[in-house]
Every structure is written in structure tokens, then in C-alpha cells.
SEPA-411669 format. One line per field, with one value per residue (C-alpha): residue number from 1; residue in three letters; x, y, z. Coordinates in Angstrom, 1 decimal. Each point is the difference from the previous one (the first is absolute). Example, Ala and Ser with C-alpha at 12.3 -4.5 7.8 and 13.67 -1.06 7.14 Angstrom:
2
num <- (1|2)
residu <- (Ala|Ser)
px <- (12.3|1.4)
py <- (-4.5|3.4)
pz <- (7.8|-0.7)
! end
This chain:
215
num <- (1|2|3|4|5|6|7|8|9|10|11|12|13|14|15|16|17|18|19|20|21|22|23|24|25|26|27|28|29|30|31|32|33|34|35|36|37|38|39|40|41|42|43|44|45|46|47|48|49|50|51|52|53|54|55|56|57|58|59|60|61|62|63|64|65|66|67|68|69|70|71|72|73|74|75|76|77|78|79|80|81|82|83|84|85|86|87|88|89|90|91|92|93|94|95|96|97|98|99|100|101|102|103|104|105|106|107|108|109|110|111|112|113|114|115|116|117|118|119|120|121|122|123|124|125|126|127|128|129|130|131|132|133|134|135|136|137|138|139|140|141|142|143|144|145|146|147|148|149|150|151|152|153|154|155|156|157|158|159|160|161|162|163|164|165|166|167|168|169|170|171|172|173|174|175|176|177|178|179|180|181|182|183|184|185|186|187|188|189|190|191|192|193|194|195|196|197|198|199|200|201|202|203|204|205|206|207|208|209|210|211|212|213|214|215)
residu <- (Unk|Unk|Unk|Unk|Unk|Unk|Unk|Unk|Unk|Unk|Unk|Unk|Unk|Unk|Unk|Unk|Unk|Unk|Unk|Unk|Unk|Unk|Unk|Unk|Unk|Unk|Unk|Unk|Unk|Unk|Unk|Unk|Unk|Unk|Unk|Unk|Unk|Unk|Unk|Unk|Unk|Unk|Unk|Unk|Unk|Unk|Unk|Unk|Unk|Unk|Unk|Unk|Unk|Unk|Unk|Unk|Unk|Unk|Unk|Unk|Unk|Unk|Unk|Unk|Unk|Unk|Unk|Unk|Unk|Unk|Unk|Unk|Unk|Unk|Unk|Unk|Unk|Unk|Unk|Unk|Unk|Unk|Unk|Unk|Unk|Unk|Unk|Unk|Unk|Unk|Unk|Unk|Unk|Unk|Unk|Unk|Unk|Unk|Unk|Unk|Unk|Unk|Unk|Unk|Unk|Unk|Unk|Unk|Unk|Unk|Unk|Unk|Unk|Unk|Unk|Unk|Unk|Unk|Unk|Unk|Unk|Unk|Unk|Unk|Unk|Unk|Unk|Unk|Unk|Unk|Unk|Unk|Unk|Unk|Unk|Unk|Unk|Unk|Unk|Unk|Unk|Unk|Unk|Unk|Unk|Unk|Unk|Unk|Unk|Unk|Unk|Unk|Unk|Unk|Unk|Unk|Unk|Unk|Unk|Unk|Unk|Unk|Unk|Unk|Unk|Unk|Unk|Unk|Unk|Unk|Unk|Unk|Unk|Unk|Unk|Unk|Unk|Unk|Unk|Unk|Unk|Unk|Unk|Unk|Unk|Unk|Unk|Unk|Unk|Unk|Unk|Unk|Unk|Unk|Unk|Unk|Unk|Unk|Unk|Unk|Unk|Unk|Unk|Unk|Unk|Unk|Unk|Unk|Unk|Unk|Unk|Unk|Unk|Unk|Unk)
px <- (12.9|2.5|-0.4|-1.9|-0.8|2.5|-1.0|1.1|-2.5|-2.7|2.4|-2.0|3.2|0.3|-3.2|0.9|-0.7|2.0|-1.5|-3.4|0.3|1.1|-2.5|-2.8|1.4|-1.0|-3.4|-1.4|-0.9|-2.2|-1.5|-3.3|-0.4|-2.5|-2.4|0.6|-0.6|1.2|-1.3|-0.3|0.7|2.0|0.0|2.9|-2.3|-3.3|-2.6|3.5|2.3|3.3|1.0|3.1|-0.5|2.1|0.4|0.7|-1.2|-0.9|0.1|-1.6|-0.4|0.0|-2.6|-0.3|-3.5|-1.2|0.4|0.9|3.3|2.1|3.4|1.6|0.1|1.6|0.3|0.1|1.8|-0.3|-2.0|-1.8|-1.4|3.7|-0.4|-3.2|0.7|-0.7|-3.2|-0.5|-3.1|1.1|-0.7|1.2|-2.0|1.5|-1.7|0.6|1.1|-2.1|2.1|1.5|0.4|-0.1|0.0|-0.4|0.9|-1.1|3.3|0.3|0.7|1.9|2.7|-0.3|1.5|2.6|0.9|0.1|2.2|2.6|-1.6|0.5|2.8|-1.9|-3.0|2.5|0.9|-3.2|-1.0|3.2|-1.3|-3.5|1.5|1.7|-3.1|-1.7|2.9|-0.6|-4.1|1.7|2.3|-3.0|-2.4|2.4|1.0|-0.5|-2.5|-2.3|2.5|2.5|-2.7|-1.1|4.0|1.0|-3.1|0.6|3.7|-1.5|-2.7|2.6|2.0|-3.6|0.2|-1.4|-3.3|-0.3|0.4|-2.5|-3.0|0.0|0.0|2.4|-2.6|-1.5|3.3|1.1|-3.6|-0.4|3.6|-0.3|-3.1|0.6|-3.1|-0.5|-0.2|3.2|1.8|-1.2|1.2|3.6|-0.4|-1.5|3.3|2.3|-1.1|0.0|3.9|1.0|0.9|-1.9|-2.0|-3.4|-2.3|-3.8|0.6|3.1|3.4|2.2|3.9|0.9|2.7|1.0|-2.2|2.0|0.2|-2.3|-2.9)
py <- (-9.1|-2.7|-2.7|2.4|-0.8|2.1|2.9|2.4|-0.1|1.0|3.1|3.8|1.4|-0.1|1.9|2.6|3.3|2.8|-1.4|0.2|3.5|1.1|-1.9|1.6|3.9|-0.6|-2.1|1.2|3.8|-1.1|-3.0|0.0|-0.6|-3.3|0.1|-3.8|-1.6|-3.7|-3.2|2.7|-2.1|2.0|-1.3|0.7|0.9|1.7|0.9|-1.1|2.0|-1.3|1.6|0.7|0.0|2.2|-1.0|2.9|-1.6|-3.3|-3.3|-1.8|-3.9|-1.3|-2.4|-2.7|0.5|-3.4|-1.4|3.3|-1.6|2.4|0.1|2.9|3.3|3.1|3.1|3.4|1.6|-2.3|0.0|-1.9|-1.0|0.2|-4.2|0.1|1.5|-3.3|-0.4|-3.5|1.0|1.4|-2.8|1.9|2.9|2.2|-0.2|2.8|0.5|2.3|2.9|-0.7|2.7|-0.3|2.2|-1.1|0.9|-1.4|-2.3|1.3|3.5|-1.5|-1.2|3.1|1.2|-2.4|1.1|3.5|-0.2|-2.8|-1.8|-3.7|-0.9|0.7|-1.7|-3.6|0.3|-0.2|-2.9|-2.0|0.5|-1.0|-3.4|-1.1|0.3|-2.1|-2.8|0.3|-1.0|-3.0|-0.8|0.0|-1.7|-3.2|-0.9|-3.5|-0.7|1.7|0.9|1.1|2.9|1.1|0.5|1.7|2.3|0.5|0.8|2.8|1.2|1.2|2.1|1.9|3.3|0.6|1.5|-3.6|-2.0|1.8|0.3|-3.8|-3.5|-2.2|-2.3|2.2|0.6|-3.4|-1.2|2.9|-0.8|-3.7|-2.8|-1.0|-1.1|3.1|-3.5|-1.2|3.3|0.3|-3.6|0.8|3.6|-1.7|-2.8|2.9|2.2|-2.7|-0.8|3.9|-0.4|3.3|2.6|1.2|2.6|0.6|-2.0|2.1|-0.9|1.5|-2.0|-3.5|-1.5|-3.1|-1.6|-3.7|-0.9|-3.4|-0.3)
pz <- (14.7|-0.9|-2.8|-1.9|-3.5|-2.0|2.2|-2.6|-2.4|2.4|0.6|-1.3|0.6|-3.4|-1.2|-2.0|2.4|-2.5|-3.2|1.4|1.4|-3.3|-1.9|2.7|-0.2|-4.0|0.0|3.4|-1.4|-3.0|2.1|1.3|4.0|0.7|2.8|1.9|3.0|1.3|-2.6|-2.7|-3.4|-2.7|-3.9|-2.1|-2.7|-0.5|-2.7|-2.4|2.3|1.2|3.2|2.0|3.9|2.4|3.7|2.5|3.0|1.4|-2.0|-2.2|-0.8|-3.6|-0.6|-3.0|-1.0|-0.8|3.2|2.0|1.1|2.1|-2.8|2.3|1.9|-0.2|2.1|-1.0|-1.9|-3.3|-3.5|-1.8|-3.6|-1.9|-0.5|-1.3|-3.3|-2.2|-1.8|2.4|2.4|3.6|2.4|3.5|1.8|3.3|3.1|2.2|3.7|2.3|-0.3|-3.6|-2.3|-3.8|-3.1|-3.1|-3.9|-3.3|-1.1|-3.2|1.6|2.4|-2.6|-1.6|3.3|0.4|-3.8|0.4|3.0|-0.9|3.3|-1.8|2.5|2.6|-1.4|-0.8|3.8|1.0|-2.6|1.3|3.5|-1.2|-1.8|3.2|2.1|-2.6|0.4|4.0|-0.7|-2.4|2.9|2.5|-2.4|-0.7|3.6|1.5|1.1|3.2|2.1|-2.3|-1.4|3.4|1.4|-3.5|0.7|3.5|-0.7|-2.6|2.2|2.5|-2.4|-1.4|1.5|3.3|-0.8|-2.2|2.9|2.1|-2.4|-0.8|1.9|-0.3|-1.0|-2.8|-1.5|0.0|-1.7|-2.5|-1.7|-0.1|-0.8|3.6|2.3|3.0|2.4|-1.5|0.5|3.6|1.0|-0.9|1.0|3.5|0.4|-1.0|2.9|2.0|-0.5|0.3|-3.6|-0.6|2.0|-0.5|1.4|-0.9|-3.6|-1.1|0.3|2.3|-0.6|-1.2|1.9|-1.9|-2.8|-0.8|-3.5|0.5|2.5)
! end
């Protein structure tokens, strides 16, 4: 996977796993378990309720509501809701996996939580965390041209966990994260394969072996 675009940001190595297991051993008693199943659309806030999501299983892609553009995914464990504590209007909703899990807590009670406990470390881990993946959708968003979105996306698509990589095509991921035309995507996908630049098998990616800078 040479000539990578600074491979490192893609990296989840750095999700916070010890922070979220002690923010999860707080919140996940008083949360209440959510019945799901794959497309189901979560809002951050109902009937005037902020809520906080908890992932124990599966992922979940965070949509922009105007346009449902895919901004990211994450897999279990993580939580939700913390950066939506302004009085702007929430503009992203969850869609769930097929065998996601989620509970969920009012926000307020949430931070009453994280207050009682002396969690806020652990919460700023997580927000850091959140705050990178928002500069990796920037990153995405502002590359050159075609080409340029569809390798930076490829390159992220093979670092998503595995159960990411099987539930979605290549093509699907590439289109929901980017204004790209589906025939556009599938050209390049189609001269990539071509060239052994990258292998596919029923629409998902298997490897890439070498994605040049220009093409």
C-alpha cells in the first residue's frame, strides 16, 4: 500500500479503547437498550431531547442530513451525542448495521454522569479522537479532483474494520462519502482492476496493491 496519502491519519489505532470502556461502565447501567435493524435512522434529538448513543456492537455510519452524505463510520465500542451540546440544530443522524447494538441516555443525565465520576478526561479523549475524524472527512472532501477522492477513499475503505468492508461495495462507499457519479466511480474502479492496482470480489474490496498518485 505504498504512496499512500499520509497513511496515518486513516490509522484507528488511535481511538480511544480505555476512555470509552470507562465512559461505558458509567452511562451503560442507566441507558435504555434500542431495538434496530440495518438502514435504521437515529436523531440526536427527540420531542426536545438531546441524546447520547452507546455502540456495543456492530457500526454505525454518520450521515449529514441535508443531503444524507456519508461524513464517517465507526465500529463498536464508541458514543455518541457529546458534540452536539450547542443550541445550533443537529444536522447528522446514525444509521445502523444489521447486528448493531445501541443504548441510549438523555445527555443531560449523561453529563451528570461524567460529573459525578470525574470521567471528563476520558470524555476530552474521546472529543480529540472525534475532531481528528472530522479533519480526515476535510482531508477527503478537498482532494483533486476525481481520482484523487476515489484513491483517498479507497485507501480509507481498507483500514474500516473487517465487518465494514464486507457489508458495503466498494462502489457504495466510494459514492455515499463523495458527490461522485456511481458511472464515474465504476470507470476508475473498472481501469484499476484492470491494471492489478487493486482487487475486488462481488463489489467489496479485497487488497490494493499500488494506487499512483496521478492517473
Amino acid at each position: 500500500m505504498s504512496d499512500s496519502p499520509t497513511i496515518d491519519i486513516f490509522l484507528h489505532e488511535n481511538k480511544p479503547e480505555r476512555s470509552l470502556q470507562q465512559l461505558f461502565t458509567a452511562l451503560a447501567p442507566p441507558a435504555t437498550p434500542l431495538l434496530t435493524r440495518k438502514g435504521t435512522l437515529l436523531q440526536f434529538v427527540t420531542d426536545e431531547i438531546n441524546y447520547c448513543y452507546l455502540l456495543h456492537q456492530g457500526h454505525v455510519v454518520i450521515n449529514r442530513t441535508k443531503d444524507e452524505l456519508s461524513l464517517n463510520s465507526e465500529t463498536a465500542p464508541f458514543i455518541f451525542g457529546f458534540s452536539m451540546m450547542s443550541d445550533n440544530p443537529c444536522r447528522l443522524t446514525l444509521c445502523t448495521s444489521e447486528d448493531a447494538v445501541l443504548s441510549r441516555l438523555p445527555l443531560d443525565l449523561a453529563m451528570g454522569i461524567i460529573q459525578q465520576h470525574a470521567l471528563w478526561e476520558s470524555l476530552s479523549h474521546v472529543m480529540v479522537y472525534v475532531s481528528s475524524r472530522i479533519f480526515n472527512h476535510c482531508t477527503r472532501m478537498s482532494q483533486p479532483g476525481a481520482y484523487g477522492t476515489i484513491r483517498y477513499l479507497l485507501f480509507e475503505l481498507s483500514l474500516e474494520s473487517e465487518t465494514v468492508r464486507k457489508s458495503e461495495s466498494v462502489v457504495n462507499y466510494i459514492q455515499t462519502r463523495s458527490f461522485l457519479s456511481r458511472s464515474g466511480i465504476m470507470a476508475v474502479l473498472s481501469t484499476l482492476r484492470r491494471g492489478n492496482y487493486i482487487e475486488i470480489s462481488n463489489g467489496k474490496l479485497l487488497s490494493i496493491n499500488y494506487l499512483p498518485t496521478k492517473f
